[in-house]
C-alpha positions in Angstrom: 110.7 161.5 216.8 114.2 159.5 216.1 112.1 157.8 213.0 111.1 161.3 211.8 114.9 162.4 212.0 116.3 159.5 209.9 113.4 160.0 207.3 114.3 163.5 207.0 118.2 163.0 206.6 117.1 160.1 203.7 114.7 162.4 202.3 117.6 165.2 201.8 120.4 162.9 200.7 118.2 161.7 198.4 117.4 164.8 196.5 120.9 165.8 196.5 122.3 162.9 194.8 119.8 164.5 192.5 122.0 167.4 191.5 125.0 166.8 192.7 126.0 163.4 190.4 126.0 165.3 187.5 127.7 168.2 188.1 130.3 165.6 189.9 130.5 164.4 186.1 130.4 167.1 183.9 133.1 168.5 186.5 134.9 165.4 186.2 134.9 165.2 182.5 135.9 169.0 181.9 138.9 168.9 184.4 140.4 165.7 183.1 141.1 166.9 180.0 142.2 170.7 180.9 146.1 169.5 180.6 145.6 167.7 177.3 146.5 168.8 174.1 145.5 166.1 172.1 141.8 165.0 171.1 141.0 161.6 170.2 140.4 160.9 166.7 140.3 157.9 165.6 141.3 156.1 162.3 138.7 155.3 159.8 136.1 152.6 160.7 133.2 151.1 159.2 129.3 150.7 160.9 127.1 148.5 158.6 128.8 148.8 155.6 129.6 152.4 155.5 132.7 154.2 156.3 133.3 157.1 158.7 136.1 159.4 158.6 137.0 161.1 162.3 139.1 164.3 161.6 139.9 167.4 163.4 137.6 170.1 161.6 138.3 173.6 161.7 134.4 174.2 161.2 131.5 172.6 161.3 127.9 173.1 161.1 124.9 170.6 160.4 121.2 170.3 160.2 119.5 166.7 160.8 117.6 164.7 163.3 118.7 164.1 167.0 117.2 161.6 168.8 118.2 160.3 172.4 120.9 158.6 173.5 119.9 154.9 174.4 123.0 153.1 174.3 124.8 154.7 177.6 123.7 154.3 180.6 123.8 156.7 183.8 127.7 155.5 185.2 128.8 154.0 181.5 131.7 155.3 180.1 132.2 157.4 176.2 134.5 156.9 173.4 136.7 159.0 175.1 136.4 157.2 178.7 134.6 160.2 180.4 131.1 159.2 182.6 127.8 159.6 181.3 124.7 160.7 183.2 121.5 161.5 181.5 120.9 164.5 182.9 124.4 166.2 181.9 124.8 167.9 178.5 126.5 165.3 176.4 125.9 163.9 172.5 127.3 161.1 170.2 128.7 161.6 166.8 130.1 159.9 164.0 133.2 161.9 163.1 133.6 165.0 165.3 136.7 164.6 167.6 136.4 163.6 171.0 135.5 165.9 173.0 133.8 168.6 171.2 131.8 171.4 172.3 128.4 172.6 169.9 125.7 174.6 169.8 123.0 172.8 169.7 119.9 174.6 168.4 116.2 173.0 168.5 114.9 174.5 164.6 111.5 173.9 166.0 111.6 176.9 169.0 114.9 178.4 168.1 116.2 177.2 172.0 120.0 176.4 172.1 122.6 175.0 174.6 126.1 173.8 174.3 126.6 169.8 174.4 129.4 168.2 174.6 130.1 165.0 172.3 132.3 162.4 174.1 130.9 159.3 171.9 130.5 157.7 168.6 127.2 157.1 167.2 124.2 158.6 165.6 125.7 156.6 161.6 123.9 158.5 159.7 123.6 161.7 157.2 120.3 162.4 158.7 119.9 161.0 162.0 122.9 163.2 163.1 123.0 163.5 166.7 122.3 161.7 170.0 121.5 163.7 172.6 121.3 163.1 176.2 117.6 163.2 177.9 118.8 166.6 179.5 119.4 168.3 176.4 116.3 166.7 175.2 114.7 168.9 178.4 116.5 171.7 177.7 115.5 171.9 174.3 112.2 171.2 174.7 112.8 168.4 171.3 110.2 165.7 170.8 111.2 162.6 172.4 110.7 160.5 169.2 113.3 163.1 167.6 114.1 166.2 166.4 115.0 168.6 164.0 118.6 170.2 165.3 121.1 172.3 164.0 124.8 171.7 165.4 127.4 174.2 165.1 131.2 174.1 166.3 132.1 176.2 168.5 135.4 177.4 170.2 137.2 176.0 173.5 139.5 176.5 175.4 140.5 172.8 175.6 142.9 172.9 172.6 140.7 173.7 170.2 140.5 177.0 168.1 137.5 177.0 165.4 136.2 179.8 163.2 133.8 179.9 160.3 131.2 177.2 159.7 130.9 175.0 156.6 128.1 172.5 155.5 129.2 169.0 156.3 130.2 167.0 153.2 132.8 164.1 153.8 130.6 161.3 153.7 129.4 161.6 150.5 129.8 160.2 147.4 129.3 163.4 145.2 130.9 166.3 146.1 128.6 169.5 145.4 129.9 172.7 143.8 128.2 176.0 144.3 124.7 175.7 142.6 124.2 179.0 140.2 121.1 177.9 138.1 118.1 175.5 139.4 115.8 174.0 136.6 112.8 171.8 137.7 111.8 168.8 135.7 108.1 167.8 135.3 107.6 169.5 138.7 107.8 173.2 140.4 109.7 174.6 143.3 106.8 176.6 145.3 110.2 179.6 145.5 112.8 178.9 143.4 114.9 182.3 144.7 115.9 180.2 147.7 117.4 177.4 145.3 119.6 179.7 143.6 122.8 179.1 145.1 124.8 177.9 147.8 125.1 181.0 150.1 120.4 181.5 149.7 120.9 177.9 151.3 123.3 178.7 154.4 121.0 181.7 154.9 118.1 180.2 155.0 119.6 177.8 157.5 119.9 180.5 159.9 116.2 181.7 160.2 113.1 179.8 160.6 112.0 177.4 158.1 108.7 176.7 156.3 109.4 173.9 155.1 111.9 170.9 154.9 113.3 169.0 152.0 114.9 165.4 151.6 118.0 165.2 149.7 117.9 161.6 148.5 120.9 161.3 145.6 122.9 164.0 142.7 123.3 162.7 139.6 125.7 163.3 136.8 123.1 161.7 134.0 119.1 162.1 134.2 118.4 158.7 133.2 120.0 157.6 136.6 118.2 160.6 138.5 114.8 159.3 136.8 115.6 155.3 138.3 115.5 156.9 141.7 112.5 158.9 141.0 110.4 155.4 139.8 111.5 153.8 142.9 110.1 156.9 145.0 106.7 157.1 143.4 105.2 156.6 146.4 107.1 159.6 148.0 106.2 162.3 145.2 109.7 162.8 144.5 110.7 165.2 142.1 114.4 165.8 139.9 115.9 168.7 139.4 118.1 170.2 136.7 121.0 172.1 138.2 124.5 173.9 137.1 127.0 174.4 139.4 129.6 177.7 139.1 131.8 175.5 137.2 129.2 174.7 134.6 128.6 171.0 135.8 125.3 170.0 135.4 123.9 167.9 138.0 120.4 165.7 138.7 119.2 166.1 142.1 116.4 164.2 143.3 114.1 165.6 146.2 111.8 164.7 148.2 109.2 167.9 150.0 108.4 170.3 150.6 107.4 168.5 154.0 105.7 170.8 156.6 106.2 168.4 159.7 109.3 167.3 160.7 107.4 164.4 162.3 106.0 163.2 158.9 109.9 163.5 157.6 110.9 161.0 160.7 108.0 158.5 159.6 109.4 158.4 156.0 112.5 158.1 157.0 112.1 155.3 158.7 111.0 153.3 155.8 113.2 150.7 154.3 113.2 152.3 151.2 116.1 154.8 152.3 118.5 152.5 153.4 119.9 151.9 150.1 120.8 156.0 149.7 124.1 157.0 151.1 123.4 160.7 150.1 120.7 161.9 152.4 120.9 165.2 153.4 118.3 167.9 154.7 117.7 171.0 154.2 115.3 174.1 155.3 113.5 176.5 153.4 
């Protein structure tokens, strides 16, 4: 009887440790900074080449891949020295200050929660998110990745945010309001959703149909058509677009894809390293 005793008393302490280490944590890491007023961001810094810019946005929104986080460990600390544990709702990001609190929506099955990012990582205009493997549950996202949006949201930990805006520091080109689209030697299958800038932000909102790749913008076609020879294999297609200030611009695109998972296999091909401008977006 004494033997059944002890297994029962492991049995219970084990399950738990279960649930109570990480709600220890994400108590931990919310109360610790409740008398700050500062966030930690950090000055400029450089991951393979490419700079990264950390600043204190008043908005923010974002639509890319996630994937899970692999570099922290259960009992490792974040950026911003708070304790990480798989199952607690926590995410990595390039330039967001640390912490920050965002919705997090799967584009997939419309689910959302709130995560909060307390590391640096996930380098990359597409790839734009680590996640841990309990918002992966949550969500319901495929473990090999998933299409996300993320979306600032107000705290009360110092922070006050209001309106969202598509993220644009990292790039090379910055992108004025698009008022007329123009394919060349190819079709949109609806160009009413190309229109402009505020069709695009829309659409962001609802479900999509389909998914284009972003790969460069162009001031001169004969640069835009260079790109498109060395993504013959990816049917990629320019086109011709003037912005509200008259600008015109070469785009090159590559979609409509159907499968976010067939998006994740090209990008994953070598080819893309070399393009700094990769974006996505939904129609």
């Amino acid at each position: 009887m004494k033997y059944i005793y002890l297994l029962l008393i492991l049995l219970l302490s084990q399950c738990a440790a279960v649930n109570i280490v990480p709600l220890a944590i994400e108590d931990n890491n919310k109360n610790k900074n409740i008398s700050l007023i500062e966030k930690y961001i950090e000055e400029p810094y450089q991951v393979d080449g490419k700079w990264f810019y950390p600043r204190d946005y008043k908005s923010y929104t974002e639509v890319g891949i996630a994937e899970i986080e692999i570099e922290l460990n259960n009992g490792d600390l974040t950026t911003n020295k708070e304790f990480f544990h798989n199952d607690v709702h926590s995410g990595s990001h390039r330039s967001l200050p640390l912490p920050s609190i965002l919705l997090v929506t799967n584009l997939e099955n419309g689910r959302t929660t709130k995560v909060r990012v307390n590391n640096r990582g996930a380098y990359s205009s597409t790839h734009i998110i680590n996640l841990s493997s309990g918002v992966f549950k949550e969500l319901n996202l495929n473990s090999e990745g998933g299409l996300v949006k993320i979306e600032l949201i107000n705290t009360n930990e110092s922070f006050i945010l209001s309106e969202t805006q598509t993220f644009e520091e990292e790039k090379k080109v910055v992108e004025a309001p698009i008022s007329d689209v123009v394919v060349i030697d190819a079709e949109i299958p609806n160009t009413e959703i190309v229109t402009n800038v505020s069709d695009i932000q829309a659409i962001e909102k609802r479900q999509y149909n389909e998914i284009y790749l972003n790969i460069a913008t162009f001031s001169f076609l004969e640069n835009a058509k260079i790109v498109l020879d060395e993504l013959s294999n990816f049917k990629a297609k320019v086109y011709n677009m003037t912005t509200n200030g008259g600008t015109q611009i070469f785009r090159v695109l590559i979609g409509p894809y159907e499968d976010v998972n067939k998006l994740i296999n090209d990008l994953k091909d070598d080819t893309f390293k070399k393009y700094e401008d990769l974006s996505i977006f939904l129609i």
